[in-house]
Structure formats: C-alpha cells, structure tokens
C-alpha positions in Angstrom: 41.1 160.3 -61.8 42.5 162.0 -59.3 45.8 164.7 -60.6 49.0 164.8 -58.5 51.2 167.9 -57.9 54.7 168.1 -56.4 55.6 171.7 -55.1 59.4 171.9 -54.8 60.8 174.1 -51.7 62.0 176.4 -54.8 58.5 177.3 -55.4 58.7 181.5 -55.2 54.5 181.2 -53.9 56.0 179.3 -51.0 56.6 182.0 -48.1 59.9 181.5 -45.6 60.2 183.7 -42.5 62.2 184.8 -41.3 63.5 185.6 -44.4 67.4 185.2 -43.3 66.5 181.5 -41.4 66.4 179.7 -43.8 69.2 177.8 -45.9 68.9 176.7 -49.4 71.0 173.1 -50.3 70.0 169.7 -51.8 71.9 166.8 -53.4 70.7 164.3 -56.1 69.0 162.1 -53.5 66.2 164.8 -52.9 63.7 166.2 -55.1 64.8 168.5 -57.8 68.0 168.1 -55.9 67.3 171.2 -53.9 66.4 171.5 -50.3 65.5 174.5 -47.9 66.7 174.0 -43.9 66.5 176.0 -41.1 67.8 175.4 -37.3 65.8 178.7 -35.7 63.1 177.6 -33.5 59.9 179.2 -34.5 60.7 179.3 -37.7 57.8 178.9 -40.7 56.6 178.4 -44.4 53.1 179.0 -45.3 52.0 177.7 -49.1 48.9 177.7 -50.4 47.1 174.9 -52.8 43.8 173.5 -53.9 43.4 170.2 -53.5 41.6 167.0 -51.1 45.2 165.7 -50.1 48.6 167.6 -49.0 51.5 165.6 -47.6 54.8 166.8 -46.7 58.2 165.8 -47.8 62.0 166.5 -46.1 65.2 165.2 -44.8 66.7 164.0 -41.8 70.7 164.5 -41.4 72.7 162.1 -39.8 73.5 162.7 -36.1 77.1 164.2 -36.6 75.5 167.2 -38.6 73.0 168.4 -35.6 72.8 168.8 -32.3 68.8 167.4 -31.1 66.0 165.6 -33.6 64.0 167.6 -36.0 60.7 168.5 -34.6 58.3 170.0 -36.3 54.3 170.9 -36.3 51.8 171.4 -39.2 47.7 172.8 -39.3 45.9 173.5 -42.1 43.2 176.9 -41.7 44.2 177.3 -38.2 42.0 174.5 -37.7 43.2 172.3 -34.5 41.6 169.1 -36.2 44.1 169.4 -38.8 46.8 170.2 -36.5 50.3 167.6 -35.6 53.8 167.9 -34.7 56.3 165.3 -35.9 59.8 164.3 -34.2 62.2 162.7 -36.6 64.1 159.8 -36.3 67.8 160.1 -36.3 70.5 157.3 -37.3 73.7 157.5 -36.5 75.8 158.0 -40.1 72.9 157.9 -42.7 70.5 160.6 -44.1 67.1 160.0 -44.6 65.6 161.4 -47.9 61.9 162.2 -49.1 61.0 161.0 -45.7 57.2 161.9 -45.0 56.6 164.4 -42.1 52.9 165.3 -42.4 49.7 163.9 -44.4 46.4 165.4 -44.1 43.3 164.4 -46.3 39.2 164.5 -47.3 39.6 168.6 -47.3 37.1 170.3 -49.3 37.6 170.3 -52.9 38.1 173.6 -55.5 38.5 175.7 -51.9 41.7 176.8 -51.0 43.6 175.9 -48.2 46.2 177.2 -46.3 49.3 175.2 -44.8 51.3 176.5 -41.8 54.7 174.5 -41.1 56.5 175.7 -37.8 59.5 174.2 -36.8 59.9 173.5 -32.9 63.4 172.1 -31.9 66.2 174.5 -30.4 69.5 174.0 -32.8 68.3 171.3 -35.0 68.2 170.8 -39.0 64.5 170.8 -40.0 64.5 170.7 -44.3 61.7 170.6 -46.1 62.3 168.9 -49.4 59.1 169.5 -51.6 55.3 169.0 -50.6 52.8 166.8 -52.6 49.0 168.0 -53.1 46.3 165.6 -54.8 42.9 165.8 -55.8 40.7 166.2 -58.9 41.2 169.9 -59.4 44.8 171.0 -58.1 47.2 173.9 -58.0 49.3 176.2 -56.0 48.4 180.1 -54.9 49.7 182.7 -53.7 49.2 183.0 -50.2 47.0 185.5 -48.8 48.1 186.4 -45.4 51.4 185.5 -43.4 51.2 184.3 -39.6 54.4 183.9 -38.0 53.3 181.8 -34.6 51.4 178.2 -34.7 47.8 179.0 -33.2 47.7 176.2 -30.8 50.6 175.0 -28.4 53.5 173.3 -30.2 56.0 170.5 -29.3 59.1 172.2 -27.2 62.7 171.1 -27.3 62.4 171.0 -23.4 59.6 168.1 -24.0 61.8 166.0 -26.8 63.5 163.0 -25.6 66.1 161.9 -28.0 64.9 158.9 -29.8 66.8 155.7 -30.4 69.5 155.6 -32.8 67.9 154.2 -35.7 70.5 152.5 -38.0 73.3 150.7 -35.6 75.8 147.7 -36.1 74.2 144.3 -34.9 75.7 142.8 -32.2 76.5 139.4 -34.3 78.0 138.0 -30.9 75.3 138.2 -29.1 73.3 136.9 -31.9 75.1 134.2 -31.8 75.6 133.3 -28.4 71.3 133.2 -28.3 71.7 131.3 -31.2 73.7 128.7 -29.8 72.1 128.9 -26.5 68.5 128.4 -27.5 69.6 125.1 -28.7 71.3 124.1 -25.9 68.2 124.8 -23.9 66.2 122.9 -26.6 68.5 119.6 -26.6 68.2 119.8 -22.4 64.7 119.2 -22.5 64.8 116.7 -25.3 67.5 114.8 -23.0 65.3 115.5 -19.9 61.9 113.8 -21.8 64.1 111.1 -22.7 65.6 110.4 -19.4 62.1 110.1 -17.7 60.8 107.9 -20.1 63.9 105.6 -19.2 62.8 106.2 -15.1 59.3 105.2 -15.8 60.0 102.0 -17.7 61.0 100.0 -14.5 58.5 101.5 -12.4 55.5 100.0 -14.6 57.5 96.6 -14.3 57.4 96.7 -10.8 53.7 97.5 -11.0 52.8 94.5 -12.7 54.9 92.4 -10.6 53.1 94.2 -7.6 50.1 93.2 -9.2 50.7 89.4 -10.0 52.7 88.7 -7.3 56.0 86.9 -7.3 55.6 83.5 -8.7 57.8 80.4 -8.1 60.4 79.6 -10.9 60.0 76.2 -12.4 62.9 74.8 -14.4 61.8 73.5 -17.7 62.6 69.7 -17.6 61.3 69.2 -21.3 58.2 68.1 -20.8 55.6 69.5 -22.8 54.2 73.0 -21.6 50.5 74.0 -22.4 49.3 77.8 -21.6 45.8 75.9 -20.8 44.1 74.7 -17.8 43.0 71.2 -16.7 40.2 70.4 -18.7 37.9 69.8 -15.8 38.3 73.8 -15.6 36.6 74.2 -18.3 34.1 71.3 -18.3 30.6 71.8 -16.6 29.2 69.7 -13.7 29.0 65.9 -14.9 25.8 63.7 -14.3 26.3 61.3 -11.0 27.0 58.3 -11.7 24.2 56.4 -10.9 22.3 58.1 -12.9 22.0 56.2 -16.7 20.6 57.2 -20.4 19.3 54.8 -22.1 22.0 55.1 -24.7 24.4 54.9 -22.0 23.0 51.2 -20.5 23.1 50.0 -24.5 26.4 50.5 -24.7 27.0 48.7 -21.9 24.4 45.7 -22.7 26.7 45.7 -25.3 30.1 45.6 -24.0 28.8 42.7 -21.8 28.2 40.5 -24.6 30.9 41.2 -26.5 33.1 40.4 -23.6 30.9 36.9 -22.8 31.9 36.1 -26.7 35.4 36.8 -26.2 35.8 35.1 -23.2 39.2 32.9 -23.3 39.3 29.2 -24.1 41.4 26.6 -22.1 42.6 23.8 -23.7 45.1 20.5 -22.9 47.7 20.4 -25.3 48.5 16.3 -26.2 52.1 17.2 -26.9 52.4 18.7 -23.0 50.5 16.2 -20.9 49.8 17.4 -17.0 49.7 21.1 -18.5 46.9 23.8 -19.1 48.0 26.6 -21.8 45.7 29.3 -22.6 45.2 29.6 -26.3 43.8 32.1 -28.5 41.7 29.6 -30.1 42.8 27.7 -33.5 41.3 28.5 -37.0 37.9 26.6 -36.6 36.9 28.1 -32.9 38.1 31.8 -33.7 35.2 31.7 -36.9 32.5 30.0 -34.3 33.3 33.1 -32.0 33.0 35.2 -34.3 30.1 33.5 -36.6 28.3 33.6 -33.0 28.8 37.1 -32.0 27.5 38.6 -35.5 24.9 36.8 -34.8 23.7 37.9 -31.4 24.7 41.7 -33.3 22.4 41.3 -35.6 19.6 39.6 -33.7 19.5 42.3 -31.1 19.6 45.1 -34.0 16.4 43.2 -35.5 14.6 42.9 -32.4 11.8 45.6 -31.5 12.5 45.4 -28.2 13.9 48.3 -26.7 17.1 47.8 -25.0 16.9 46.0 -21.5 16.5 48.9 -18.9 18.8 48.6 -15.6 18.4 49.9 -12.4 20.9 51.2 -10.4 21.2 48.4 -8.0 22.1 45.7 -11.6 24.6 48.4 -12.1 26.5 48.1 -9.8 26.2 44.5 -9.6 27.2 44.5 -12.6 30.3 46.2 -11.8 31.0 44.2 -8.8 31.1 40.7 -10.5 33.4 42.1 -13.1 36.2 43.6 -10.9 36.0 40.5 -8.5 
C-alpha cells in the first residue's frame, strides 16, 4: 500500500533563496500552523524526495493583503514534461488554505527527484504551506545542487490578467426579479395557448356549417320525430305488379271466398213493412255462414289440387269487378 509523507515548509532539507525573501508565518488553519511567503519575483525552493507522486500545498490571502494574484511555476528534473505555472484565485475578504498549486505523478520509483518552485508575480504573496509526496518507498533528501532560474520560460506579471473575484455577495434582487419574471413569462404563454384554443373553437363550427350547409329551421309541432328515413329508402326494388307467386294468387283465391261467404244478407223486417234494413244475420244464418265457410276451408286444404293459377288478364279482372 502506497506510504504518504507531508513535508512542512519548516523542513531545514527544503532550500529558500534568496535567503532574505522569504517570510516565515502561519495560523491554525494551515499545516503545522506555519507557513513560508515571499513577494520577490524570481524567487525559489528546491526540495528533494523519493517518491511516484508530489503535490504542492499553500495559501492564497485575501485581496486587501496584496497587490496582483499569486503566480507561480513548478518542474521536476528540469524536465519540461513535468513543467506548469499556476495563477491563484483571489476572493475578495477570505483566505484560502491548503489550497493545491501543483500535482505531478507516475515518476520513477526509489530514484530521486528534484522539485524546482519559482514564483513569477511582481508584488504578490506566494506561500507555500507544506508539500505532500506518495509512493511505496518515500522520504525527503538533501538536495544536491541549487539553481536559482526556472529552465524554460515562465508565466510574467505583464501576461496575468486579474481573475474574477471569487467569493462575492449575491445579488438577491436580481435573483429575484428573474425569479419573478420567468414566471411571468411562463403564465403568458400558458394564457396565450389558452386563448387560441378559445379562437379555434368557432372556426371549426363554421367549418362544419360550411360543410353541411345552412339548413331550414322547423319548429317542433309535437309530432313524433324519427332520425330515420322513409322506409322505401331503405327497401330494395319491388316486383311489378303484374307479376304473381303462387303463394301470392292463394292468398287471394282465398280472400275471394271468404268475402263471397261474408257477403251481406237483406232482409224485410214484418214489424217495418215497405222497408229494406241490412242485418247482420240472426243466430241461425250467422252458424250456416260460418258452418259453410269451414267447410269450403277445409275442402280446398284436402284437395290435391294445386291452387287455381291466374293470369294476369283474371287479375285484373278480378280487381276491376271488385272496385266497381
């Protein structure tokens, strides 16, 4: 598993120059409440380790206690893969503590490395707080040889913009005032979907009327109203009527002699001399009706005979005696 080691700025194997630019300090909020700043451009500190990891620990003042943002550059073995610069972040009334600045890691392991640290800003309050170095086998050495210039170019306080101001007051007005104005803007549309809805209703009525037509108005007069048509609508062409089925000319064989049975009798009445009155027939002649027409029934329901077959022409003679 993989050892940690924290290497406070106090560290006497960690090398300052120049010697008189650097200030030590420190409060409880940084590590081993000790810090080491500087505000010289071009100044360093060199350290040392073993280790696969190194990352680099400081501080960040508030705005009131500097004049420009900490800037900063970092390479390990004067190798420019390993080289980066860093511009801090400053708020406006709060200090940043244990802040990050620089993390480099896969270097070789049990070799040692070297770690140049340059800082770049004209008039500004670099501090370095303590630096953190991880791997299997780790440890801090003295270093071997002092350089006092970064090997590549470096980050100038001519090529720093100042960055925002980090930690300001909200503007709860304005926060508000979008607040209130994204639901005004969402209760507009809401009333504008609504009111086209209303706009289109009337326009399909009109369509359908278009479509119908304008029909006449009846006034109801309480006769009975039926949503159907007539029925010859719906009935299919009918059979002329000269033309017969044989059930159709038994029916009517039939109806003829039922009406020959059923023809009315006349009679004088003695008690109204000089006067013919119809009569429905007393008791004795309404049974010899009726005694005589169950019997033609029945005589032409026994008999083989198919039913008398009429041309058109008795059909319609037929039909002529019985209107006349």
């Amino acid at each position: 598993m993989p050892s940690t080691l924290d290497i406070d700025d106090s560290n006497p194997n960690l090398v300052y120059l120049p010697p008189g630019g650097w200030v030590s300090g420190g409060c409880d909020e940084e590590f081993n409440s000790t810090t080491r700043r500087t505000s010289a451009k071009g100044a360093t500190v060199q350290v040392a380790f073993i280790g696969t990891r190194v990352e680099v620990f400081g501080t960040i003042s508030a705005k009131p206690n500097s004049i420009s943002a900490p800037v900063s550059s970092y390479i390990i073995n004067n190798d420019d893969k390993t080289y980066n610069n860093y511009i801090g972040l400053r708020y406006d009334t709060v200090a940043q503590y244990k802040t990050s600045f620089y993390v480099h890691e896969h270097l070789a392991p049990n070799t040692t490395h070297q770690l140049l640290i340059s800082n770049d800003a004209e008039e500004d309050e670099f501090s370095i707080d303590f630096i953190r170095v991880t791997g299997d086998d780790v440890a801090v050495v003295s270093v071997t040889s002092t350089q006092t210039t970064m090997p590549i170019s470096t980050v100038t306080a001519g090529d720093v913009a100042e960055p925002a101001t980090g930690a300001t007051t909200l503007p709860i007005g304005a926060i508000a005032g979008g607040v209130v104005g994204g639901l005004a803007v969402i209760a507009a549309v809401i009333f504008a979907i609504l009111f086209a809805r209303r706009r289109r209703c009337p326009q399909r009525v009109g369509r359908v009327r278009s479509i119908l037509g304008d029909q006449p108005h009846h006034t109801h007069t309480g006769a009975a109203i039926t949503p159907f048509l007539p029925l010859q609508m719906y009935e299919g062409p009918r059979e002329p009527p000269s033309i017969l089925s044989g059930q159709s000319k038994l029916d009517l064989h039939r109806r003829q002699q039922n009406m020959q049975l059923q023809s009315p009798v006349y009679r004088t009445d003695s008690s109204a001399p000089n006067s013919a009155t119809f009569s429905p027939g007393s008791t004795g002649n309404e049974k010899q009706r009726e005694a005589a027409r169950m019997r033609a029934v029945d005589e032409h329901r026994s008999s083989a005979d198919p039913p008398p077959r009429y041309s058109e022409e008795d059909f319609r003679q037929s039909l002529t005696s019985h209107s006349g």
